[in-house]
N, C-alpha and C positions, 0 to 999 in steps of 0.2 A: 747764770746761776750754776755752780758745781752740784754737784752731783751728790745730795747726803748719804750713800753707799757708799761712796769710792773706797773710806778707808778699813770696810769690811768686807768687800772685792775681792774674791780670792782668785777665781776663775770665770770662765765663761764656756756654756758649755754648745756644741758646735750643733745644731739642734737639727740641722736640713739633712747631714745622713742618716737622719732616726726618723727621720720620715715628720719632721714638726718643722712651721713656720715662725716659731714663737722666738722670740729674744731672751736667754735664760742667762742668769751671775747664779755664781755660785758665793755666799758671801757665809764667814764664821764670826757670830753674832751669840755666845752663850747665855747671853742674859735674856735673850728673847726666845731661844731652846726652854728654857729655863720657866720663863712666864706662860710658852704657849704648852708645855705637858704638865704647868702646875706643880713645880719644884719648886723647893727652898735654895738644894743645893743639889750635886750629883755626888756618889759613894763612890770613892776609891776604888777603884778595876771596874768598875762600869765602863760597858762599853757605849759611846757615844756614839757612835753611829746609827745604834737603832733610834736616837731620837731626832734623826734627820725629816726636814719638814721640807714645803713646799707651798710659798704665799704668792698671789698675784702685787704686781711691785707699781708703783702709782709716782717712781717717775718716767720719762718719757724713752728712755733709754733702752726699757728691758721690760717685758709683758710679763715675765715670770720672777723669784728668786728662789732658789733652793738654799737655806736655812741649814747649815752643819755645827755642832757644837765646835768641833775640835778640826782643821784641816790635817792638823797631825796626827792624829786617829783616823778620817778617810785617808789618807794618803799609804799607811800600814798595809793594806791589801790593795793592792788595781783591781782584780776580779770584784770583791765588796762595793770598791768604790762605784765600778760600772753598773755594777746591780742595783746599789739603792740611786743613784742619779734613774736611772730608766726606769726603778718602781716609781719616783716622785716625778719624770714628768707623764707617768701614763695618768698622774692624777689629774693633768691638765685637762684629760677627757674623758675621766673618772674622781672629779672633784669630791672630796673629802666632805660630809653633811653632817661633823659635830657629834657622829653615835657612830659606834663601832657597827660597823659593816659587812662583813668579811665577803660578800660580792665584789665590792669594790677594791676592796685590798688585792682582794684575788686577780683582780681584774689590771690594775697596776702590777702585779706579780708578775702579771706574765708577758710585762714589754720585755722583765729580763731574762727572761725565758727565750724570746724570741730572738733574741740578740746572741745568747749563750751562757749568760751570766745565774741561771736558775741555782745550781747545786751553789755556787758563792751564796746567793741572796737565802739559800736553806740552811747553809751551816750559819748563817749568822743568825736566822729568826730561830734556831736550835735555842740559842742562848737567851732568847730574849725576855724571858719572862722573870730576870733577874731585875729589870727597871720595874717593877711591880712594887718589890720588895724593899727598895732602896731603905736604909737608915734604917729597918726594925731590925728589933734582936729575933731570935730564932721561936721564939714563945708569941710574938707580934707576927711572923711570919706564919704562921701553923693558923692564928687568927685568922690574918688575912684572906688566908685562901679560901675560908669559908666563906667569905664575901660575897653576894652574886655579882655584882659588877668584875671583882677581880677575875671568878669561874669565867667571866664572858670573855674578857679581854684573853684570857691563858686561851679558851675556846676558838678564837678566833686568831688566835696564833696558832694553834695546834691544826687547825683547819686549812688556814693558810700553807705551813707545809706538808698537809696531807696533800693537796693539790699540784704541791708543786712538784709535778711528774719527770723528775729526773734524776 
């Protein structure tokens, strides 16, 4: 039986130097970016990379996959690309529970801290509270933020790189 990944295989990432015994692909799959942060579509200059994920993979081949919209968007920076890989497998031992967290974010933050990759992985969470906004006009935006779910998510972005001490 092949392998139903293979033709969204981008890479594979080398997991025993980072101190994991796990089998990890890195596969670009935007329709399921897409389904799992609850988009219709992504806005023009969004940056994909923040909506990089990380799912346990149920064939036999690979225990993990990490989820990227665009490889040509990770591929723009190595420092970014090394930082969100190392934030999404510290979630291997800081599994992700459906509610924003920011323990656990934190806690993934700082494989790539520990690697070198922290100041990469905080200039890009700088930006990130642009995927909030996606598709509203500026009058839908000023809304939004009054939200408390959206306060949470910015909150635990803004927390996330308070923490990240570099």
């Amino acid at each position: 039986m092949t392998n139903p990944l293979t033709p969204y295989i981008k890479a594979e990432v080398h997991t025993a130097a980072l101190g994991f015994t796990q089998k990890v692909a890195i596969i670009e799959y935007p329709e399921y970016i897409l389904h799992y942060q609850g988009l219709d579509s992504i806005d023009e200059g969004c940056d994909t990379r923040l909506l990089t994920a990380i799912a346990p993979c149920l064939v036999p081949e690979y225990d993990y996959f990490i989820v990227v919209y665009s490889m040509a968007d990770m591929n723009k920076d190595l420092d970014v690309y090394n930082a969100l890989i190392l934030h999404e497998l510290g979630h291997i031992h800081y599994p992700a529970t459906g509610i924003v967290d920011v323990e656990i974010e934190a806690a993934c933050d700082a494989h790539a801290v520990k690697y070198g990759y922290g100041q990469a992985l905080k200039n890009l969470l700088r930006t990130g509270t642009e995927i909030f906004f996606m598709g509203l006009t500026p009058e839908e935006v000023e809304e939004a933020k009054a939200l408390p779910e959206i306060q949470l998510l910015t909150d635990c972005l803004n927390e996330r790189i308070r923490r990240l001490n570099v």
